[in-house]
N, C-alpha and C positions, 0 to 999 in steps of 0.2 A: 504494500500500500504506500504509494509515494506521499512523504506528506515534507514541505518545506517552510522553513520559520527566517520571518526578517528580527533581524536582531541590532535595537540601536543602544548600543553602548554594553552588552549582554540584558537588557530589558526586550521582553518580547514586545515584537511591534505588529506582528504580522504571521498568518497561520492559514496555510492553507495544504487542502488533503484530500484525494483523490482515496475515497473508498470506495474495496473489492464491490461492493454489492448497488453502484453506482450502474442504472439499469440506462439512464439520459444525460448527457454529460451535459452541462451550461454552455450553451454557444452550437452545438453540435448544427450540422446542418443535411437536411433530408430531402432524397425526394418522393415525395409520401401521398398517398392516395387517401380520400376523402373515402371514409365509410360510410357516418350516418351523418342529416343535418337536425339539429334540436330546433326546429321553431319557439319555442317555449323559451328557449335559452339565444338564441338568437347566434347559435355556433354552433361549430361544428368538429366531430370526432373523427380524426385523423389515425391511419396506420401508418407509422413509422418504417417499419419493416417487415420481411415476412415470417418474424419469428411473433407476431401479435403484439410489439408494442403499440402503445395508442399514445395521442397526442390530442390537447382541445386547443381549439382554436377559435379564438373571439372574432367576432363580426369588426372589433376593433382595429382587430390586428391582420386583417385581408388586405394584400394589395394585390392590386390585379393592373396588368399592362393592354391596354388599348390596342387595334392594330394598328391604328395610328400614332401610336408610343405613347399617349399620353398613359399616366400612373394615376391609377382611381382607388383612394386611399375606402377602405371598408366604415362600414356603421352610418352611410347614406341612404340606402335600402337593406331590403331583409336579404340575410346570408343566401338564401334558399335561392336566389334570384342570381347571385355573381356563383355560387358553387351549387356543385350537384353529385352526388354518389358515384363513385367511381372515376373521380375526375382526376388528374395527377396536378400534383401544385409544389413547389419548392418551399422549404419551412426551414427556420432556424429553432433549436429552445431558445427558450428566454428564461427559463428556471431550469433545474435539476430534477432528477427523480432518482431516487434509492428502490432495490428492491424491494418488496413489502411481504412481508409474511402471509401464510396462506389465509389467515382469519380477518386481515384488512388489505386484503390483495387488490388491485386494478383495476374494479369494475368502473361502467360506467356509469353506477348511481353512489361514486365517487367523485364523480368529475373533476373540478377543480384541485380539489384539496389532494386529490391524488396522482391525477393526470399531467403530465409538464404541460408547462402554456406554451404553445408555440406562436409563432410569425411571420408571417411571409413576408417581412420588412428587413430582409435577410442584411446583416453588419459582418464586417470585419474588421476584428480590432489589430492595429499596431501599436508600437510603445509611446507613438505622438500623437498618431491620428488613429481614426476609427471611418472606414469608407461604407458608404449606404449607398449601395449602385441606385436602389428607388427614389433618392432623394438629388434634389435636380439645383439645387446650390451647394454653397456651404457653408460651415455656422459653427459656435462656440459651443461646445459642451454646454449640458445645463446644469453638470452637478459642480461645476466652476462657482463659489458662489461670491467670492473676492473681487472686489471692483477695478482694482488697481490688475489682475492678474487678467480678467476679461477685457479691461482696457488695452494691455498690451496685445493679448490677443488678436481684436480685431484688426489691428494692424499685419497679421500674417496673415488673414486671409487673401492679401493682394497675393502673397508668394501661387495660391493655386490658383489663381483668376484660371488659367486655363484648363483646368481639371473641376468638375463638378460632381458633388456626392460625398464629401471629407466634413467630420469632423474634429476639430482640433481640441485636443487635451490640452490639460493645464501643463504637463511640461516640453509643451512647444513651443511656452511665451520664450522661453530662454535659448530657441534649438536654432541652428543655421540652416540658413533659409536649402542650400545643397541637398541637405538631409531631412528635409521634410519633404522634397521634390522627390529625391532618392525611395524614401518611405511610400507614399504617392503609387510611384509608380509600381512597383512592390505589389498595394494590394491592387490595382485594378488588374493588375495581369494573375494576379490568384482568380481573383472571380471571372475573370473571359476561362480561366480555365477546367474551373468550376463548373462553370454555366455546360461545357460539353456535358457532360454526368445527368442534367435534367432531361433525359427519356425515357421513353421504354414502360409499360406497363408496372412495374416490379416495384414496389416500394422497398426503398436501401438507404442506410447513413451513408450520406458521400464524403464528407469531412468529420471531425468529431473536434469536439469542442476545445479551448485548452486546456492543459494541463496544469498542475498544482505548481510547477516551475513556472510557466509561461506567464499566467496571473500574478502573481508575484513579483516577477521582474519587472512586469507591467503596470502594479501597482505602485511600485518602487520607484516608479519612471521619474520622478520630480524630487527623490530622493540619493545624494551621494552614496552610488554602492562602490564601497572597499575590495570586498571580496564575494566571488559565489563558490560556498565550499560545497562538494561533493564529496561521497567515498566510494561511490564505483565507477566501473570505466564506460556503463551505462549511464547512467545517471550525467559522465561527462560531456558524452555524446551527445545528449540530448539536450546539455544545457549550449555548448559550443552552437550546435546546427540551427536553434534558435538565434541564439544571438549574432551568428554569420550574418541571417538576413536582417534581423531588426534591431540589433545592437554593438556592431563591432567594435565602440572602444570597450565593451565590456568581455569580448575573446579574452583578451591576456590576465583577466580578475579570476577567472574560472581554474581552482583550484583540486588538486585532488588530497584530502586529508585524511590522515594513516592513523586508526583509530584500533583500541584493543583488541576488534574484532569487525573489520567494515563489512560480513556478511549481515551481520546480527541486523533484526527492527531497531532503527533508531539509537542505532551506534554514534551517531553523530551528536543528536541531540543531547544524550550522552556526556559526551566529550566536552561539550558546549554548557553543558551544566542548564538546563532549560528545564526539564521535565516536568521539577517541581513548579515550575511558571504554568505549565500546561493541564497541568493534574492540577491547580488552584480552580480554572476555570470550572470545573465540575462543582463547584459548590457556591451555595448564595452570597458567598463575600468575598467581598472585594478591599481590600485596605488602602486609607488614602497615607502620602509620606508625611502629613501634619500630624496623624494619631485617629482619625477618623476611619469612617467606612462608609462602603456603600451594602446597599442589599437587594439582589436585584433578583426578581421572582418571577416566572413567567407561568401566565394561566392563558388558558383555550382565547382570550380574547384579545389581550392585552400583555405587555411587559411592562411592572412595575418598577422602580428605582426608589429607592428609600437614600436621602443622606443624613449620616450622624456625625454630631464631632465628637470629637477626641478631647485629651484634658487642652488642647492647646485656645488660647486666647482669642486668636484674629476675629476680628470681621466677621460676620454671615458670607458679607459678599465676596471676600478674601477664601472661606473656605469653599462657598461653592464653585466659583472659580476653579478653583482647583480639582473639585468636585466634579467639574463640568469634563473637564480633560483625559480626567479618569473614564467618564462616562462614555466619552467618543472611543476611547478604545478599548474599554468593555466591550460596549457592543460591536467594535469592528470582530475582536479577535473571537466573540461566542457566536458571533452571525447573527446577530439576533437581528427580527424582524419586523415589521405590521406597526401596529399602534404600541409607541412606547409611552408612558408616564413618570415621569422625574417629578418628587416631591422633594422638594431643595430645602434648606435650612430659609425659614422664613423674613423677605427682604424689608427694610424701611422705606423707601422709597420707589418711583419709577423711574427713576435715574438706575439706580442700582440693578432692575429689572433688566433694562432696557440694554444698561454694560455686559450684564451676565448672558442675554440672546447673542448677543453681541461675539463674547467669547464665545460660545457654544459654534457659532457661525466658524468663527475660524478652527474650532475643535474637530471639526468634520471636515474639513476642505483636502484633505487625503483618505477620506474614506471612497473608496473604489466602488461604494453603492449611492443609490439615490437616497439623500435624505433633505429633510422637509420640516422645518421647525416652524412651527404655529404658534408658539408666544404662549402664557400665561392663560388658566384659563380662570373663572372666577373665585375658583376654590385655592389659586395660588399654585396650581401643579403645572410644569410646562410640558405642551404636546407635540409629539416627533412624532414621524414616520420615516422608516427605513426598507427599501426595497431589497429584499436579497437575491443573490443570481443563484445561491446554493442552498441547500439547506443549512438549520441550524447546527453548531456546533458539537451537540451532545446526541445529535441523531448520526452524524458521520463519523464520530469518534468513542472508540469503550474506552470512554476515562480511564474507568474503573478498574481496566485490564492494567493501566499502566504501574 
């Protein structure tokens, strides 16, 4: 099971892991035949492949090409109208799926909650940009949420005036102009390449998603990486032939490290002294470095945040603050998802409110998911939503094992 951890300073920053029982990989991309259409539901159940995976797909998430090229974004009429049973259509996931045991297996009065979302708004991501062959300009991320960083950005969108369908990440405000043309070209010649593979009767993965290196690196992109250690000659391969095409000053960082036993699970992690960072995750707390905690609980609806302090003296707004910071990378590193609730230490002011969204803004501006902070509500709790590409943390990893 590959699993790879960004590490800033030896503090875990960053986790991600590719488990065995991983039945839809995030990003994967299909060419998949329409089963049934849900009127009721306004979507439609897709087979992935001909081993019976299934896939749903929202009326939202249809695009469909015109013969006249134009791109007819879906949820204008009813599905039933632009698809029809046994029709073949390209789809990317847009979530993950794990295998499921036989007693809440797959069906499809499961649907969502079981089913990967898919889209035929097919992306490809690079380390700077991200190409949507559907989409007929190009435009800033929207999880960028820094004024100054979106400000320099628009300014690289002249570098593709001649290329349409790129979006640009946050760390291409810093990137030469070369290497984002370089990159550019890169993916459209993936996808003309791609695009052969959509024929044929036969529903099949044509690409598969990436992997728990590839994300990572990716995620990192706006982050000085040192090193990327590996301990096998696998594991190097893989990290190298990535970064050939979308990273080459980072070939010569890519390390091989000689550990007590490099066959062993997580001999590295090991070595690197992390584990216990990792096995913390598994349980409701969270410590902050003033003496505080957090408590973070997750029910069928919602994810709660409780913060406490510690004996130390500061501020409310001094510890939430701090509080805040923690919280952004709680939830990066547990995956956590949906509607979160943070119950912060209670503020005097809407000054002080308004500081602490404030920081919370920039506490998130490396997280590699969509999030969405809503302010205060009257009871004083503030409300987040966080989209994830994978599942939660404690569903793709046995803590407990470790």
């Amino acid at each position: 099971m590959p699993w790879v951890a960004a590490l800033d300073n030896g503090r875990l920053s960053g986790l991600e892991i590719d488990p065995p029982n991983e039945r839809v990989r995030w990003g994967a991309i299909y060419w998949a035949r329409v089963a049934r259409i849900d009127k009721s539901l306004d979507a439609a159940f897709i087979e992935l492949d001909e081993s019976g995976t299934m896939g749903f797909l929202n009326n939202a998430d249809v695009y469909i090409t015109r013969e006249d090229g134009r791109i007819v974004k879906g949820g204008r009429e009813a599905i039933g109208t632009v698809l029809h049973p046994g029709q073949m259509i390209p789809v990317q996931a847009k979530s993950a799926c794990l295998t499921q045991g036989p007693e809440d297996g797959n069906t499809e009065d499961k649907m969502e909650s079981k089913l990967p979302r898919m889209s035929m708004n097919i992306t490809l991501p690079g380390r700077f940009l991200i190409y949507a062959p559907k989409m007929t300009t190009n435009r800033i991320s929207q999880r960028i949420r820094d004024k100054q960083t979106r400000k320099q950005l628009v300014k690289m969108l002249d570098v593709l005036e001649m290329m349409d369908g790129f979006i640009l990440r946050a760390a291409a405000a810093h990137t030469q102009t070369d290497i984002l043309i370089r990159e550019a070209k890169i993916l459209r010649e993936m996808w003309l390449r791609l695009s052969d593979f959509f024929e044929g009767e036969a529903p099949a993965l044509i690409m598969e998603g990436p992997g728990a290196l590839e994300r990572s690196v990716s995620d990192q992109a706006m982050n000085r990486i040192e090193n990327i250690d590996v301990t096998t000659m696998d594991d190097f391969s893989k990290a190298e032939e990535w970064c050939e095409i979308f990273a080459p000053d980072l070939v010569t960082k890519i390390r091989a490290v000689k550990t007590n036993d490099n066959t062993a699970d997580l001999s590295l992690f090991d070595f690197r002294d992390v584990l216990d960072q990792i096995r913390a995750l598994a349980g409701p707390v969270a410590l902050l470095p003033s003496g505080g905690n957090l408590i973070i609980e997750k029910t069928a609806a919602l994810t709660a945040v409780d913060v406490n302090r510690g004996k130390d003296k500061s501020p409310n707004i001094a510890v939430n603050i701090e509080a805040g910071h923690e919280i952004a990378r709680q939830l990066r590193l547990r995956n956590l998802g949906g509607t979160i609730m943070i119950d912060f230490l209670k503020l005097k002011s809407k000054k002080d409110e308004g500081r602490l969204i404030a920081e919370m803004e920039r506490a998130f501006n490396n997280d590699p998911c969509t999030v969405s902070i809503y302010g205060m509500t009257s009871l004083g709790l503030m409300e987040i939503s966080r989209s994830r590409r994978t599942p939660p943390l404690i569903d793709r990893l046995p803590l407990a094992e470790l």
